[in-house]
C-alpha positions in Angstrom: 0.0 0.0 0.0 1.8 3.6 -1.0 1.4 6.2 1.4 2.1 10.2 1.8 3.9 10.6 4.7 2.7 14.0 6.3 5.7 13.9 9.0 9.0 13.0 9.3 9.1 8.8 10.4 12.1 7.0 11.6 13.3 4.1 9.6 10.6 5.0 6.8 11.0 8.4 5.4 10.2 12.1 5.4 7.5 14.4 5.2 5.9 14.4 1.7 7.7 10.9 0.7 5.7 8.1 -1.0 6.6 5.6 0.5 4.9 1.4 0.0 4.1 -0.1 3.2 2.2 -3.1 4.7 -1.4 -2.1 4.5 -2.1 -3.1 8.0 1.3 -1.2 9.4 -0.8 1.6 7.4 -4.2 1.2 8.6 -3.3 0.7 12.4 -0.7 2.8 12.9 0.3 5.6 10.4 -3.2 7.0 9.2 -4.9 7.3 12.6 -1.5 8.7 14.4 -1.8 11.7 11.5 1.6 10.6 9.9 0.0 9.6 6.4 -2.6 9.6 4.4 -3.5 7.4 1.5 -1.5 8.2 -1.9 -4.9 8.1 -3.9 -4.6 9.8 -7.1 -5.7 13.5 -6.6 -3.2 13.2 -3.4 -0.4 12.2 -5.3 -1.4 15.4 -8.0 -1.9 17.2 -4.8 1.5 16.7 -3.2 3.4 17.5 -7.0 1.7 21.0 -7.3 2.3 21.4 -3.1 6.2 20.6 -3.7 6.7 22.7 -7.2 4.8 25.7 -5.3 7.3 25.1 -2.2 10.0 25.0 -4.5 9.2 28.2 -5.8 8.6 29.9 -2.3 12.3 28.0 -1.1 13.8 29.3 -4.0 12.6 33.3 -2.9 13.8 32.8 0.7 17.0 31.1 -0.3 18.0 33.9 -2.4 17.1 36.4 -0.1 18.7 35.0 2.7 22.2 35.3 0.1 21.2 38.5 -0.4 21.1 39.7 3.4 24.2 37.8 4.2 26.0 39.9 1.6 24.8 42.7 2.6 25.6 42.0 6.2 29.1 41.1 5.5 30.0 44.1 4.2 28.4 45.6 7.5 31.0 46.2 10.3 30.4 46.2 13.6 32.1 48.4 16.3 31.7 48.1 19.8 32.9 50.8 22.1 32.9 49.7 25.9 34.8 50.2 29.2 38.0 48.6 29.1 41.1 47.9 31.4 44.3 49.7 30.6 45.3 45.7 29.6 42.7 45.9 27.1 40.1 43.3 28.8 36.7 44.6 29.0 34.3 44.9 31.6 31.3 42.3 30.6 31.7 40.5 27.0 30.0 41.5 23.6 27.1 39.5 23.4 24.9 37.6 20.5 22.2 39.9 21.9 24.5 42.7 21.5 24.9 41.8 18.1 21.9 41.6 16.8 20.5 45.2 18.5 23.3 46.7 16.4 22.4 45.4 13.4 18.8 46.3 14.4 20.0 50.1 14.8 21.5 49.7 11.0 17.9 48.6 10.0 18.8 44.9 9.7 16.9 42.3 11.6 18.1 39.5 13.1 17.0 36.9 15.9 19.6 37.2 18.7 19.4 32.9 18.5 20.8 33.1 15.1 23.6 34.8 16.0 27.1 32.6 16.9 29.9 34.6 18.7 33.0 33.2 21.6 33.6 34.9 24.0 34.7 38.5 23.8 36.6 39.7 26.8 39.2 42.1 25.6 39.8 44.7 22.6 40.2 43.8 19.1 38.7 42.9 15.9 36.8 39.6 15.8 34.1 37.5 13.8 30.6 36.5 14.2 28.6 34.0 12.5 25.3 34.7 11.7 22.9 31.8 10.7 19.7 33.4 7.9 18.7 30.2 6.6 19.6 26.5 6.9 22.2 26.6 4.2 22.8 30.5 4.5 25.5 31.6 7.2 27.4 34.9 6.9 30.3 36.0 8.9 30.4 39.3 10.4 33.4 41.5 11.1 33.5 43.0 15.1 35.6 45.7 16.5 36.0 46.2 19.8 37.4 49.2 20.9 37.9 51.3 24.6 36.4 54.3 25.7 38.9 57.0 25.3 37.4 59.1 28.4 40.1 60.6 30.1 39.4 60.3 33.8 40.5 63.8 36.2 41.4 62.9 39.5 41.1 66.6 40.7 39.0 69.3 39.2 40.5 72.0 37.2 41.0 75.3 39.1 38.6 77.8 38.2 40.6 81.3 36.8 40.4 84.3 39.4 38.1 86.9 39.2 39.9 90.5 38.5 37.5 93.2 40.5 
């Protein structure tokens, strides 16, 4: 008996597969748990024009996740943050970090799909970000220290001639 599997089955196949099985394995088991349905005719015609629309649809999202990771590439990042004369920084750049400042360059991106180590000191670094499962861009960091000179004393104010 050929079946369309509607989800993704162990040992069988995945979703949108024909796939021939026993008709009782069918009957008892993969039609009433909602994992198939009968491959009748119109569901097999059904399924085709499903899949070419998908493709279609796949096709748009694939090339405009290339498009955003291009343009994202070319899209430094710098950080300025409170650092140690040594150069490590107080806290660490964050995915969350990461994806705010692309937010404030009018790109948005999930915090999730963003892939970063650790960074605890100043320098230049990279960033992966995920936009589709076979999309992933890398992203150029820079990490640099506040420059804010810190006066110990206050400056003294100039006398008053009267």
């Amino acid at each position: 008996m050929q079946v369309i599997l509607i989800k993704d089955v162990d040992k069988l196949g995945y979703a949108n597969d024909i796939v021939e099985v026993k008709p009782g394995y069918a009957n008892n088991f993969l039609i009433p748990s909602g994992l198939a349905k009968v491959a009748t005719a119109s569901a097999k015609k059904q399924l085709a024009e499903n899949l070419k629309q998908r493709a279609h649809k796949d096709a748009k999202i694939l090339a405009d996740a290339e498009a955003l990771a291009e343009k994202i590439a070319n899209l430094p990042l710098t950080f300025t943050v409170k650092a140690a004369e040594g150069g490590k920084i107080f806290g660490s750049i964050t995915s969350a970090m990461i994806a705010e400042a692309f937010g404030e360059k009018g790109v948005e991106i999930d915090k999730k799909n963003v892939t970063v180590d650790a960074i605890k000191e100043v320098g230049t670094y990279e960033a992966s970000v995920r936009l589709h499962k076979a999309v992933k861009a890398t992203v150029k960091l820079t990490v640099v220290a506040e420059n804010a000179p810190v006066q110990e004393t206050a400056p003294e104010a100039p006398a008053e001639e009267a």
